[in-house]
VODOBA-968200 format. One record per atom (N, C-alpha, C, O, CB): z, y, x; residue in one letter. Coordinates in pm, whole numbers, plus 32768, in hexadecimal, padded with zeros to 4 digits. Atoms other than C-alpha are relative to their C-alpha. Glycine has a CB too. Example, Ala and Ser with C-alpha at 12.3 -4.5 7.8 and 13.67 -1.06 7.14 Angstrom:
% residues 2
80007F898059a 830C7E3E84CEa 80008078805Aa 8042807680C2a 807D80037F9Da 7FFA7F897FAEs 82CA7F968557s 8049806D7FB3s 805A80DC7FE6s 7F72802E8029s 
% end
This chain:
% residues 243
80007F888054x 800080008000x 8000807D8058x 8045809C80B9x 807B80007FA1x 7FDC7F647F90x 7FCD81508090x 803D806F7FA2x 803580877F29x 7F5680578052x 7FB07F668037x 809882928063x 7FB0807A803Ax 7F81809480A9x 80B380138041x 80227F527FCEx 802A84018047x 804980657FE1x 804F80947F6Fx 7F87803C7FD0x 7FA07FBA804Ax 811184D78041x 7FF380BC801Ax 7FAB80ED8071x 809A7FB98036x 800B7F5F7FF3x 814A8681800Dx 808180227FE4x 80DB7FE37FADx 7F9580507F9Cx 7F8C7FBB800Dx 82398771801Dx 7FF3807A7F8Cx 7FB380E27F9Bx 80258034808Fx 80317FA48066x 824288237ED7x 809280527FCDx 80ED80157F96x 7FAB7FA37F7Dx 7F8A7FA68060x 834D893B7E57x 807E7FE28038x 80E17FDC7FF0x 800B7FD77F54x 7FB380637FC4x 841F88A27F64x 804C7F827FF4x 80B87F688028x 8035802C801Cx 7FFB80A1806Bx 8418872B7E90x 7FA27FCC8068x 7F4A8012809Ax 7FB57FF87F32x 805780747FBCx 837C85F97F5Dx 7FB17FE47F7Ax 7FE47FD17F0Cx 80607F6A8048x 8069802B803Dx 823785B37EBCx 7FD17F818037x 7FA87F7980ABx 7FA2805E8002x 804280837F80x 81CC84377F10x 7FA97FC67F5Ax 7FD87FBD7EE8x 80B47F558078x 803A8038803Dx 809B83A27E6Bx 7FC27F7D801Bx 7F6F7F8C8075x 7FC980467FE6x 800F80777FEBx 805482287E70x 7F437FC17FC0x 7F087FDE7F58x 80917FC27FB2x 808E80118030x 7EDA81747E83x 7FFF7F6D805Ex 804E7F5C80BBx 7F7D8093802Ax 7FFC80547FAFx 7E7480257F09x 7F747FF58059x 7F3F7F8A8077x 80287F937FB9x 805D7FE07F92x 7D5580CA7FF6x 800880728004x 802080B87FA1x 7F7E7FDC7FFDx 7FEC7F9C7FF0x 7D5681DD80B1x 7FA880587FE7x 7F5780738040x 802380038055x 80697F978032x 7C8E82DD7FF0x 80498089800Dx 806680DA7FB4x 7FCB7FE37F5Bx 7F7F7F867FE0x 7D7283E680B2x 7F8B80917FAAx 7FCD80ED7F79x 803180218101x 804F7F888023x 7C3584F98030x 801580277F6Bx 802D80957F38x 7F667FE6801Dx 7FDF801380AAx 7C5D84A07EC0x 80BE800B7FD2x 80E5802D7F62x 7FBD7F3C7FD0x 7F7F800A8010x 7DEE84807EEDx 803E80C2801Dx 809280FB7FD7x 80377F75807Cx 7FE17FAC7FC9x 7E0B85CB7FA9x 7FBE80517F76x 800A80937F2Fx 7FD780088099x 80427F84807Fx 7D1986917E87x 809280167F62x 80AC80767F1Ax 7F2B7F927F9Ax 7FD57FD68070x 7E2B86077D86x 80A280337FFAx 80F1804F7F9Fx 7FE17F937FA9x 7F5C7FDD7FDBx 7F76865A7E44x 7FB680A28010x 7FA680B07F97x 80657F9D80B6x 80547FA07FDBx 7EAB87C47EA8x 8013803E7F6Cx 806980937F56x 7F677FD1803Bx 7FE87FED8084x 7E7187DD7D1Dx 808D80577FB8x 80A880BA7F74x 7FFB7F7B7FD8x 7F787FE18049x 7FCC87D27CDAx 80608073801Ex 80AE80BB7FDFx 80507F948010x 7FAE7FA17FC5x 805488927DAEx 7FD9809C7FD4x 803980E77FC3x 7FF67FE98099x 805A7F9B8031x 7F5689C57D3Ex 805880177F77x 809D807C7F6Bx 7F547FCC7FF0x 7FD47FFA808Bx 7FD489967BDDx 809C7FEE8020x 80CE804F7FE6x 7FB77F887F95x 7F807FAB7FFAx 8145899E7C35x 80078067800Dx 805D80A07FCAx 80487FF08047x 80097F5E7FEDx 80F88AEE7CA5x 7FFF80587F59x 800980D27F4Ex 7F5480238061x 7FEC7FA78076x 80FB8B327B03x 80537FB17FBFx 809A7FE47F68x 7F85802C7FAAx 7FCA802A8069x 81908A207A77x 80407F8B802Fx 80167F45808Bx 7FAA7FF17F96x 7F6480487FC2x 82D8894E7A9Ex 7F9D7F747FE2x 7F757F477F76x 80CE801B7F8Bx 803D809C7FFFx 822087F27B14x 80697FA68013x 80407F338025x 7F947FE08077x 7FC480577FFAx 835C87517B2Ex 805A7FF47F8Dx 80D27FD97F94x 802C8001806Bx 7FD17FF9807Bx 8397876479C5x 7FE17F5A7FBAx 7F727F2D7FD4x 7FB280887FB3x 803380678021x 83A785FA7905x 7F677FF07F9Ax 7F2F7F847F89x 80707FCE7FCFx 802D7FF0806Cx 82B3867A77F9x 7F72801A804Fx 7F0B800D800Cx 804980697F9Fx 80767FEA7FBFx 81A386D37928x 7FAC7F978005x 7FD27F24801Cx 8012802A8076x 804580607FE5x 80728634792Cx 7F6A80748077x 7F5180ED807Cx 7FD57FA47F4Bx 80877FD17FB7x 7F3686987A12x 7F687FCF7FF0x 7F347F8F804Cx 80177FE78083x 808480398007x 7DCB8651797Ax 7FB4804B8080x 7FC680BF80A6x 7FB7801E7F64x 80017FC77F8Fx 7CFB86467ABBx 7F847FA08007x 7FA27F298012x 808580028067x 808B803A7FF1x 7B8585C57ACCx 80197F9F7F5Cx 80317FC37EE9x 7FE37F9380B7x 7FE380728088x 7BAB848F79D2x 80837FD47FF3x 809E7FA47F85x 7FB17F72800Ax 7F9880377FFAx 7CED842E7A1Bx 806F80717FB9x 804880D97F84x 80117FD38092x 7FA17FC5801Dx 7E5784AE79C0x 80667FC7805Dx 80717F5E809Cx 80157FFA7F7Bx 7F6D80137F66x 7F9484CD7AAAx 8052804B7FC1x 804080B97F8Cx 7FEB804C80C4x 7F457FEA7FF3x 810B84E17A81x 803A80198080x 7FFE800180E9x 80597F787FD5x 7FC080167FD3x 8209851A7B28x 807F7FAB8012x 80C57FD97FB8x 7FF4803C8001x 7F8580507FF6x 8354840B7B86x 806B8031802Dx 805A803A80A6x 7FF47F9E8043x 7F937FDC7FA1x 849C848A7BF5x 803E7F508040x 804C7EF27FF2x 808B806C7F95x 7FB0807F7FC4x 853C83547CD3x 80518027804Ex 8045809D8071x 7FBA7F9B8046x 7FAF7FF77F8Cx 8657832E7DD1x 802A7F7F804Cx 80637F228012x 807480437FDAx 7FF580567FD0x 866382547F02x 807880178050x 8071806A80ABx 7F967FE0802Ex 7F9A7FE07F63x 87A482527FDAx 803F80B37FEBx 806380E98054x 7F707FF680C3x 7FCA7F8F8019x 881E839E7F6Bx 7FA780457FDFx 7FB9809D7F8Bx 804380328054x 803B7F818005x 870184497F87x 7F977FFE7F61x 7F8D7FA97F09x 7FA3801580A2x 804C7FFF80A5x 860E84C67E54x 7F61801B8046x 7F45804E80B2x 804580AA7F73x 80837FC97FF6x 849D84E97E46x 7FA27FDA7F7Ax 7FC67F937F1Cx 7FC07FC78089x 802380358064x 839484D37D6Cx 7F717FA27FF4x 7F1D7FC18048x 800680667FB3x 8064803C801Dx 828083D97CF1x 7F8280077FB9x 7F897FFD7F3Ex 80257FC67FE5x 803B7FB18066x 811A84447C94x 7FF67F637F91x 80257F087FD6x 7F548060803Dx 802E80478040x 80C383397B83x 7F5E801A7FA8x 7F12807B7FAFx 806C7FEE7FC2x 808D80118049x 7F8B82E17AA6x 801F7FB97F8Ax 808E7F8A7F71x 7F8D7FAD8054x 802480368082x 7F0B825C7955x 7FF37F5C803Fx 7FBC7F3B80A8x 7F6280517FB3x 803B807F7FD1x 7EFC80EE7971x 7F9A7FDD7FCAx 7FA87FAD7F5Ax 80467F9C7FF8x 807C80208053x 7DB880B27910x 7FBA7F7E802Ex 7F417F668026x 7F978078800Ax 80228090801Ex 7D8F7F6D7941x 80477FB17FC6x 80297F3A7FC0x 7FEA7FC28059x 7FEB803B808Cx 7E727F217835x 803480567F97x 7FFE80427F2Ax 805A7F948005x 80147FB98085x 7ED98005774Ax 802C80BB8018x 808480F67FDAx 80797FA57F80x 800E7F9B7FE5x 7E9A816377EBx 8068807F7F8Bx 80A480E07FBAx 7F687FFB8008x 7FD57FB3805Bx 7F29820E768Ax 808980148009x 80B4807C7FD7x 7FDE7FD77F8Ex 7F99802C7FF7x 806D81A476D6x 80567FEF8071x 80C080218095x 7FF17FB17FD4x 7F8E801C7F49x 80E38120782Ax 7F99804A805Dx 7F23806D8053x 801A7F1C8055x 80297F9F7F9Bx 80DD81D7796Ex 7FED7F9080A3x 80067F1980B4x 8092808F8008x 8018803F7F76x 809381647AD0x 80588022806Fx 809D80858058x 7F7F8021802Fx 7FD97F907F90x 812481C07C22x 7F7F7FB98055x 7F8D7FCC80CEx 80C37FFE8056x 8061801A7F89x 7FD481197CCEx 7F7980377FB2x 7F2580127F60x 7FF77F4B803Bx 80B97FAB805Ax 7EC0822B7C86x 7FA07FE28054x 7F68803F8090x 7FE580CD7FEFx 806780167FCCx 7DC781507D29x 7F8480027FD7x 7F1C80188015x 800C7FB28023x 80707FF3807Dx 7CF481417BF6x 7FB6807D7FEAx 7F3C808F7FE0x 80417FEB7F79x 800D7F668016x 7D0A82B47BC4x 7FAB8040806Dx 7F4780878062x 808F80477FFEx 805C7FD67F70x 7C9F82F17D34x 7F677FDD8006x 7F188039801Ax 803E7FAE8087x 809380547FDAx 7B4982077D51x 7FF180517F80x 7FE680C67FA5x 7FE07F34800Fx 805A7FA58065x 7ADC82AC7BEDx 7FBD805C803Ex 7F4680738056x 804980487F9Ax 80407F737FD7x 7B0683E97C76x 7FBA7FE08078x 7F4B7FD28044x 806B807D801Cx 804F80087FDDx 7A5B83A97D95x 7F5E7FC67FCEx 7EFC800E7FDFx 80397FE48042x 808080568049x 793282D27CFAx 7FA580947FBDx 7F3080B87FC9x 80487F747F5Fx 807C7F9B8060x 78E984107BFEx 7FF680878061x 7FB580E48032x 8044803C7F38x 80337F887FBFx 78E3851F7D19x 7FC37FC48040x 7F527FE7801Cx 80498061803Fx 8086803F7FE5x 780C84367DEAx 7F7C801E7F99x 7F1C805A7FC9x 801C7F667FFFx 805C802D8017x 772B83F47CC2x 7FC580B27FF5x 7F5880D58024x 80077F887F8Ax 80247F51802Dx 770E85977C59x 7FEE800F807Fx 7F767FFA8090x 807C807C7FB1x 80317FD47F74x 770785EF7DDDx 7F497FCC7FDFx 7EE780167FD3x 80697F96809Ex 8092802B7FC0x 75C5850E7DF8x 7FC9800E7FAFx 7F5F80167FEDx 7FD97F888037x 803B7FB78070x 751F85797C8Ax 801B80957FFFx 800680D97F9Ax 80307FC77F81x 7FF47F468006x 757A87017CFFx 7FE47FD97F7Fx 7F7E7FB17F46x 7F8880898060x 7FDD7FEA8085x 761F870C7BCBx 805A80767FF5x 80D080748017x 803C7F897FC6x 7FAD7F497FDBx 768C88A17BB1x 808880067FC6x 80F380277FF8x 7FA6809E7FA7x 7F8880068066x 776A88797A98x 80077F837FA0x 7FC97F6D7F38x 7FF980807FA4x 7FCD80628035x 781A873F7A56x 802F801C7F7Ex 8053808E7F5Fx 80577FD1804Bx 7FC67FF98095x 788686DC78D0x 80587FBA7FF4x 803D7F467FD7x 7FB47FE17F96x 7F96803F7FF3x 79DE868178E4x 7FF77F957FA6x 7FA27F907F4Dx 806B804D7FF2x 802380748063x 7A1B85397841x 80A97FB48011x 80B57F858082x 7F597F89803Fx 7F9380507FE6x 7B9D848B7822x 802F7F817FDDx 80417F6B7F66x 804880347FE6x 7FE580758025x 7C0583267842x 80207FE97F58x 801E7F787F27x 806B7FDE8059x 7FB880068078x 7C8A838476D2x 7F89801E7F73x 7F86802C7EF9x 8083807A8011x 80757FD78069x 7B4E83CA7648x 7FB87FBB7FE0x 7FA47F678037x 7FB280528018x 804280948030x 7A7E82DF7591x 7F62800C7FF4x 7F19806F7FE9x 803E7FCD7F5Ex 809E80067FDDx 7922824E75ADx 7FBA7FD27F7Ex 80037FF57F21x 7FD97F8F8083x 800A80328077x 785E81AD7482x 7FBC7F678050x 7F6D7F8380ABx 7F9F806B7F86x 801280847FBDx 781880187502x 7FAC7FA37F8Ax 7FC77F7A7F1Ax 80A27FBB802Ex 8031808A806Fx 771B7F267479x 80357F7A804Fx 801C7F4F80BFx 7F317FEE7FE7x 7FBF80727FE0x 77D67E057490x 7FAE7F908071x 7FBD7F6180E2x 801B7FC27F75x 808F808F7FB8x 76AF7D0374F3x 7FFC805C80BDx 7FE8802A812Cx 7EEE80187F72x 80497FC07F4Ax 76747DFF7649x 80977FD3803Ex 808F7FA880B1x 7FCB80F88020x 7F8780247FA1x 77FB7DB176B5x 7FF27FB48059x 80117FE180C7x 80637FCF7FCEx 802D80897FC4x 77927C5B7747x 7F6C7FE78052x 7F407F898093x 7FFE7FA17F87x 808C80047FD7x 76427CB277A1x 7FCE7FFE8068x 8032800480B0x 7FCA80477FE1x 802B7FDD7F62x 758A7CCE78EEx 7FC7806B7FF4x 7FF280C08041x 7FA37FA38051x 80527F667FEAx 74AE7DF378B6x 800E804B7F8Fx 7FBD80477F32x 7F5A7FFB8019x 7FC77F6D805Ex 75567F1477E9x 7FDD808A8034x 7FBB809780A9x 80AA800B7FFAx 800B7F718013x 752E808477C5x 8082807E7FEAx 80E580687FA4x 7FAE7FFD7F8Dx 7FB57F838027x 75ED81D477B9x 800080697FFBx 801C80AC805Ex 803F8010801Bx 80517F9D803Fx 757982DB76F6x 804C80897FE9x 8093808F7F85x 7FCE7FC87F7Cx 7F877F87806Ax 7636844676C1x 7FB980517FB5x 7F5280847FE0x 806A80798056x 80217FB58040x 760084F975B7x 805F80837FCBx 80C88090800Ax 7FD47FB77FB4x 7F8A7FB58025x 76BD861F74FCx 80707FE37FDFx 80697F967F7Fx 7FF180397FB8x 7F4B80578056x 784585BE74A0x 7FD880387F82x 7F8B80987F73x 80D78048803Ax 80027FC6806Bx 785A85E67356x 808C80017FA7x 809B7FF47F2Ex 7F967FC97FC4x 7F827FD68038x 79D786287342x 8059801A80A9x 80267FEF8111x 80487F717F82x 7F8C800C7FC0x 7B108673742Ax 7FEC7F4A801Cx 7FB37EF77FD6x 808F80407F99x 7FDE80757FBEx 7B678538750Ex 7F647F6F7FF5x 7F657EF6800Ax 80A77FD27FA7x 808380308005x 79EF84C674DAx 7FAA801E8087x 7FA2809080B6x 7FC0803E7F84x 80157FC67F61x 793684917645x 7F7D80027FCFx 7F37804D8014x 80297FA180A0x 807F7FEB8004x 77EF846A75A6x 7FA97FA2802Cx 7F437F957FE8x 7FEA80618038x 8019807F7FADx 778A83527675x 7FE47F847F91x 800C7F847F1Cx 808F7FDD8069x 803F807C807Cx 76EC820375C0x 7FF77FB2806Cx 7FD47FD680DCx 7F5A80117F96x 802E80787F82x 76DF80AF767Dx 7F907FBC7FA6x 7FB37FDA7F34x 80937F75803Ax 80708046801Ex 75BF7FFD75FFx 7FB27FA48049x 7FB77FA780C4x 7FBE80477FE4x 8047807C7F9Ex 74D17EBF7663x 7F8C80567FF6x 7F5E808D7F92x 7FEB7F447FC6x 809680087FCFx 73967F127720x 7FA97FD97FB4x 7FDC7F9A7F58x 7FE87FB48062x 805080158033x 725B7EE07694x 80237FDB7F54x 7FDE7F807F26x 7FC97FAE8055x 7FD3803A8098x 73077EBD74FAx 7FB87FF47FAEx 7FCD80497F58x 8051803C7FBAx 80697FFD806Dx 72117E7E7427x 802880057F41x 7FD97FE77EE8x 7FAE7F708027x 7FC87FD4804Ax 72FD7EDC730Bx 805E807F8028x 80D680918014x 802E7FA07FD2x 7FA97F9A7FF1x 734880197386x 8026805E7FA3x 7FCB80767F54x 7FDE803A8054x 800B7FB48069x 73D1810672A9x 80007FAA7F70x 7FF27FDA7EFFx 7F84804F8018x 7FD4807B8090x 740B7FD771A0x 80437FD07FF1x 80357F787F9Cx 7FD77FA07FD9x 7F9E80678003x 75417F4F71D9x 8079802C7F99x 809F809F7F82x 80357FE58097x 7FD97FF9805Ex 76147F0270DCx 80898066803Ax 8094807480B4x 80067F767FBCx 7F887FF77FEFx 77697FA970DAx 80707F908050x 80AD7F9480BBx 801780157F8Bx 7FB180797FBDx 78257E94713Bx 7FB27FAD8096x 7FCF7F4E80DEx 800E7F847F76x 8045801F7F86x 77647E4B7248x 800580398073x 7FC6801980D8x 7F9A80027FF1x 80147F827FA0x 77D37F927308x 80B17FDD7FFBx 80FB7FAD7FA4x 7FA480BD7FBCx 7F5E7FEE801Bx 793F7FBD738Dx 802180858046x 7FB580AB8073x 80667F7C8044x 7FD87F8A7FF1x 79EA81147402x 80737FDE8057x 80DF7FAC8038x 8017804B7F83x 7FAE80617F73x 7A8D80AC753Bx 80268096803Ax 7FFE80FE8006x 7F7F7F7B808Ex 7FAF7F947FF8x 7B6481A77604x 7F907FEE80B4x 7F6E7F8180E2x 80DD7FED7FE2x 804580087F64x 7A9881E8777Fx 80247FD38066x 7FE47FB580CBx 7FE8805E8034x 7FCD80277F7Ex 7BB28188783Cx 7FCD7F4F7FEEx 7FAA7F1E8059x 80C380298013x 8023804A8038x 7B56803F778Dx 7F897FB8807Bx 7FA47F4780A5x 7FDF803D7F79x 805F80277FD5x 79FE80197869x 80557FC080B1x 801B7F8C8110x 7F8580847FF0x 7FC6802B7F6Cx 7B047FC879A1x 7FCA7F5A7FD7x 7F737F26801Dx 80D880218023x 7FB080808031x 7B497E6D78F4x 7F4F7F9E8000x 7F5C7F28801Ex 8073801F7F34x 809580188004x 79887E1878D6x 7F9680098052x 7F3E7FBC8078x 7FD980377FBBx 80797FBF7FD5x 78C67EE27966x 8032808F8063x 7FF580FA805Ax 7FA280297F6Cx 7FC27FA27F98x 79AE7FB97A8Dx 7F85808C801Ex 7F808105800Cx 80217F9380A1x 80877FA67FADx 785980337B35x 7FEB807A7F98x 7FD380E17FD7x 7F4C7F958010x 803F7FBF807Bx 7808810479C1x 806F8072803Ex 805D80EA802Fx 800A7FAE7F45x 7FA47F398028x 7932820E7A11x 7FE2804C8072x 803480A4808Ax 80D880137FF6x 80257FB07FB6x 7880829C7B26x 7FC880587FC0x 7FFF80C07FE3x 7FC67FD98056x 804F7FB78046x 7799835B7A45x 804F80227F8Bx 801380637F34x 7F847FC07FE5x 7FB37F7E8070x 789D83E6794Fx 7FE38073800Cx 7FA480AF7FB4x 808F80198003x 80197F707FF4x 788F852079D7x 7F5380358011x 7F1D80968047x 8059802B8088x 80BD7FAB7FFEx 76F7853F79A4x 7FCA805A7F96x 7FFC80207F36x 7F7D7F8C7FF2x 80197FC48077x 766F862C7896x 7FAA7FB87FD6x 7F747F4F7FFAx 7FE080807FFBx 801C801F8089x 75F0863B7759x 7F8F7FAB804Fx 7F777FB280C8x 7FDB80847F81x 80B580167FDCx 748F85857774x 7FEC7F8D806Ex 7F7B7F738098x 7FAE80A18050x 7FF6803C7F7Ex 74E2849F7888x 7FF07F5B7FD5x 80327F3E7F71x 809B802E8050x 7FE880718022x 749A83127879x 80047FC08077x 7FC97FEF80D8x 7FB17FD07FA5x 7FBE802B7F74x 752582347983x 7FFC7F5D7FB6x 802E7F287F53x 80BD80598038x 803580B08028x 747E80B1799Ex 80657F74804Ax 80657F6B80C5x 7F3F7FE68053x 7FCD80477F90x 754F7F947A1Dx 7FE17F647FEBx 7FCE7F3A7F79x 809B801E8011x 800F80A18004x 751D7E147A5Dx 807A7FE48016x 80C0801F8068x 7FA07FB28066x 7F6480287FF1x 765A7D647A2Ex 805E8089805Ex 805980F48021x 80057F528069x 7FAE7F7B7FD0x 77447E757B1Ax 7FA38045805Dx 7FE2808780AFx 80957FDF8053x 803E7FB37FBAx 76377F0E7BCAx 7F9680547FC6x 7F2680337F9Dx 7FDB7FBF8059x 80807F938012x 7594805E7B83x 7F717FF38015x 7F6C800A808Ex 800F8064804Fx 806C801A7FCBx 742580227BA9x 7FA980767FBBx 7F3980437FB2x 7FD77F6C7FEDx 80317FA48026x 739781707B0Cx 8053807C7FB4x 809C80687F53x 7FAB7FCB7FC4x 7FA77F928047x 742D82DA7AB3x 7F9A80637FDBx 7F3D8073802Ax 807A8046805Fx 80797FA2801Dx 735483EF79EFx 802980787FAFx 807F80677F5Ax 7F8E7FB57FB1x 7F9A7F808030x 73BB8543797Bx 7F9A7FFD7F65x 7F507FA57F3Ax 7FFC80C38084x 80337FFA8087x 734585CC7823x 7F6A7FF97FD2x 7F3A7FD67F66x 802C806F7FD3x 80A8800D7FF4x 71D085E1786Ex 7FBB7FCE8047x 7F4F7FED807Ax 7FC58055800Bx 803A80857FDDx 71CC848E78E3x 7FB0801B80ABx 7F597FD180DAx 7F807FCE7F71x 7FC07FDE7F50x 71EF85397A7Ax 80157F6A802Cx 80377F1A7FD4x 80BC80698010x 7FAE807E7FF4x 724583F87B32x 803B8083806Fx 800E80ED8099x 7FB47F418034x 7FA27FA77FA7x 737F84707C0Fx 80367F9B8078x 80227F228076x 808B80457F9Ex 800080657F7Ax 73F583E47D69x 80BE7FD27FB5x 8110800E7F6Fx 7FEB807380E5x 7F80801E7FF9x 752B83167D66x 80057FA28053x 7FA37F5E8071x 803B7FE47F93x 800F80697FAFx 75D682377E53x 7FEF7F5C7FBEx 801D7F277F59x 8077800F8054x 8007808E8043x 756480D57E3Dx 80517FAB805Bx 80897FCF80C3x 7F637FC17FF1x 7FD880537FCEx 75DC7F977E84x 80097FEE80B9x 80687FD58104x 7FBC7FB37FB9x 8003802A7F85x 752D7F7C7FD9x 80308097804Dx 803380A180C7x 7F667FBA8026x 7FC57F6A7FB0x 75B58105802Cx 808C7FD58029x 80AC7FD980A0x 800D80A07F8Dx 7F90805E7FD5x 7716804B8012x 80307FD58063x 80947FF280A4x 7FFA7FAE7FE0x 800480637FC3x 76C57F4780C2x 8004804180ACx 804F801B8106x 7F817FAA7FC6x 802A7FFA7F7Fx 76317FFC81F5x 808D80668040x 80C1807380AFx 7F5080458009x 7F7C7F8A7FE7x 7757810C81D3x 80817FA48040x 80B97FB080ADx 803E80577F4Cx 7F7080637FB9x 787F7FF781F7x 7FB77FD080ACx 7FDF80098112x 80287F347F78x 802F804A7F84x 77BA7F2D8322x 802180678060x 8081804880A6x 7F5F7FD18005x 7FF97FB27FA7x 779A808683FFx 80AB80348009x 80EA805A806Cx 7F9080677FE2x 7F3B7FEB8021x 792C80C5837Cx 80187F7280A1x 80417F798115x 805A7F9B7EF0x 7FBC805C7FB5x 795F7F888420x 7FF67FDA8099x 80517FBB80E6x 7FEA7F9E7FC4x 80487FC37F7Fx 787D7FAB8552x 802F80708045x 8034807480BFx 7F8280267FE5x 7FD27FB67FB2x 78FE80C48597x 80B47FFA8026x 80DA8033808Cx 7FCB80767FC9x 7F9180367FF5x 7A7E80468576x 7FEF7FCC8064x 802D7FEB80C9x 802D7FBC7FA9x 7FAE80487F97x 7A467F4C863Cx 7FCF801B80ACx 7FF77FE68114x 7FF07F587FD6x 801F7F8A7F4Dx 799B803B8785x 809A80487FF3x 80E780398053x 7F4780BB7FF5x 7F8C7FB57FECx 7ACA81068736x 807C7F8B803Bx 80BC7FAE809Ex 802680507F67x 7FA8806E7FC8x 7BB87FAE8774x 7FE37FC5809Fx 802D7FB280FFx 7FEF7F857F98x 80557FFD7F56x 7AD67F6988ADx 80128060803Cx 8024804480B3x 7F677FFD800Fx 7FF87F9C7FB3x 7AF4809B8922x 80B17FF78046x 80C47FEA80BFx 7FD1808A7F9Ex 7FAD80018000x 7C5B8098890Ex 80587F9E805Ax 80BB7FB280A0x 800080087FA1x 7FD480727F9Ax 7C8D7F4989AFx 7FBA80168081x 7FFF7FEA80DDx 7FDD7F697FCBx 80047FD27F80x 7BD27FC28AD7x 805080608041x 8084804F80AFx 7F9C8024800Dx 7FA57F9F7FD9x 7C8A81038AE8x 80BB7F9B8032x 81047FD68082x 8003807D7F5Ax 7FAD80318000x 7DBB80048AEEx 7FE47FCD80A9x 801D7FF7810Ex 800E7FAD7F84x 8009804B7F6Ex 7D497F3B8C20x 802A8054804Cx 809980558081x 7F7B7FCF8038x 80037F9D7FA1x 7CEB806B8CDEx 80828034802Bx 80AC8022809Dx 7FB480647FD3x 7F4C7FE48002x 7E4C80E88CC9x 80547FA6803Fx 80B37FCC8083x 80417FFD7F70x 7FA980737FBAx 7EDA7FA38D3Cx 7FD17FC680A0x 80097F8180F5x 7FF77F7A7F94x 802080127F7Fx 7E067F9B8E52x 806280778044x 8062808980BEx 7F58800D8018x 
% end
């Protein structure tokens, strides 16, 4: 588990993740601290909406001393309700949807919250090649968003009961890869084969860049390549010294 911790209002700030996404951890301790500057964050009643996610605060005490805990929505089981202290979930989102807007130069993101609901044709849950369509909300806590099967040849015909109204944090539990593109506007449809993106297109059917699979792929390898020159390096620097 890694820790990130801040010094806020002179209160220990420590936030818990099980990879080090110190860039994404640092934006939401950074956050907080900004907004203490108006408003008492170490109040029980505080909450912090913050890309898709939401954050608390914990008061705890170890050994005398006090500090506090950021927490999260658990959204991988019942987000409405219970809280987290491992915002690992919360972290990879947020990264995933500023990746995907960075690489679609997307000017102005359309906020979208784990709490907000999608409209689901059932049959695409299970599917290999689904769709995700935004259109206008057409209420409060409405993201606008539609999951749908690829190629439907009953599109636009399905019965009522055939559709379900699923909550977004929801797509963790199916289809993870889909909450990168929350934050895309209106007009936007985003293609995937089982969990992999394989086409993104803005409102006038634009195709837009995003990372793929093999961008990933080549990104970790040079991570690791370059780790392990840095470990080589290190173990020479070691010898040398002992000579």
């Amino acid at each position: 588990m890694y820790i990130f911790e801040a010094e806020i209002n002179n209160k220990k700030v420590k936030l818990y993740s099980n990879y080090p996404l110190k860039n994404a951890a640092t934006a939401v301790l950074r956050t907080l601290k900004m907004v203490s500057e108006k408003t008492n964050i170490f109040s029980p009643t505080f909450a912090l909406n913050y890309g898709w996610a939401r954050f608390y605060l914990s008061k705890r005490t170890e050994k005398s001393n006090s500090f506090y805990v950021v927490q999260t929505a658990d959204y991988r089981n019942d987000p409405m309700s219970l809280r987290t202290d491992n915002c690992s979930d919360a972290l990879v989102v947020q990264n995933m949807q500023v990746d995907t807007n960075v690489k679609a130069k997307v000017q102005k993101p359309e906020p979208t919250l784990y709490s907000d609901t999608l409209l689901v044709l059932k049959e695409a849950i299970n599917a290999e090649d689904v769709y995700l369509n935004r259109t206008e909300p057409t209420r409060n806590g409405d993201s606008g968003w539609y999951f749908g099967l690829l190629n439907d040849e009953r599109e636009g015909e399905h019965e009522h009961d055939e559709l379900v109204t699923l909550k977004t944090s929801d797509l963790i539990k199916f289809r993870p890869e889909a909450l990168r593109v929350l934050q895309m506007p209106v007009g936007t449809l985003a293609v995937f084969h089982e969990n992999t993106m394989t086409a993104l297109v803005d409102k006038d059917d634009n195709p837009l860049e995003f990372t793929t699979e093999e961008d990933r792929r080549r990104y970790i390898e040079e991570k690791r390549a370059a780790q392990t020159d840095e470990n080589n390096n290190s173990d020479n620097s070691e010898e040398k010294s002992e000579e």
